[in-house]
C-alpha positions, 0 to 999 in steps of 0.5 A, a space after each residue: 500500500 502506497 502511502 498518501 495515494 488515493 483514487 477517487 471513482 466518481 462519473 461526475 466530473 466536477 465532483 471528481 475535480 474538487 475531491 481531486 483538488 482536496 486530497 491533493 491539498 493533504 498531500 496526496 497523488 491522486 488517480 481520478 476513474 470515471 467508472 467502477 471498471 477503470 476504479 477496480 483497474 486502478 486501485 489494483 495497479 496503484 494500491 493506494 491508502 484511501 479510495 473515494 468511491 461514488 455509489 451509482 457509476 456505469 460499468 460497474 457501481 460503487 457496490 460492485 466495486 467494493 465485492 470485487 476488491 472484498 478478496 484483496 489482501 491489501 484494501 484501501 481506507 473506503 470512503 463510499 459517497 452515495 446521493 441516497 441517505 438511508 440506514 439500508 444502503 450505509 448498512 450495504 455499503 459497510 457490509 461490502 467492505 465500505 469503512 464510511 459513507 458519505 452522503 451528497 451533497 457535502 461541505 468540500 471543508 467538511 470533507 477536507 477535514 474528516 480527510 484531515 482526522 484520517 490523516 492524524 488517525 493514521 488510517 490513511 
């Protein structure tokens, strides 16, 4: 696992630029995937420390993501961001290896800053 690299896996663009620009702005090499198949591709060949996935993408889901990389030995921190707030897609999404969801839309301050706590923490 690399230290300070992430992958951010969203098919919205713009949302892909600003968490883009706030991993950058802790340090991190970012590799942006606009869909779940150049996602799983990418945390295979880059093995980053944290992985910002969107929930609803083509080719491939956030879900369908986080059940292909479940046999991986070595797993990135998972930020899971759905546009869906509810008890049963959060329980999903951490069933299926997710360790937090995030629901859109979001503060980018409040997301610089958990990104921040997760620094400190040492689990990214």
């Amino acid at each position: 696992m690399n230290a300070l690299t992430a992958v951010v896996c969203d098919d919205d663009r713009t949302l892909l630029r600003i968490e883009e620009h706030i991993l950058k702005k802790q340090g991190f090499a970012v590799f942006a995937a606009e869909n779940g198949e150049e996602g799983v591709a990418a945390v295979k060949a880059r093995r980053p420390s944290l992985l910002i996935l969107d929930w609803e993408m083509p080719l491939m889901d956030g879900p369908g993501v986080l059940a292909a990389l479940k046999a991986e030995a070595e797993r990135p921190y998972i930020i899971m961001i759905s546009s869906h707030e509810g008890a049963e897609k959060r329980t999903l999404a951490l069933s299926l290896g997710a360790d937090e969801v995030v629901v859109k839309p979001f503060l980018p301050a409040d997301f610089l800053k958990r990104v921040a706590e997760l620094k400190a923490q040492g689990k990214i």
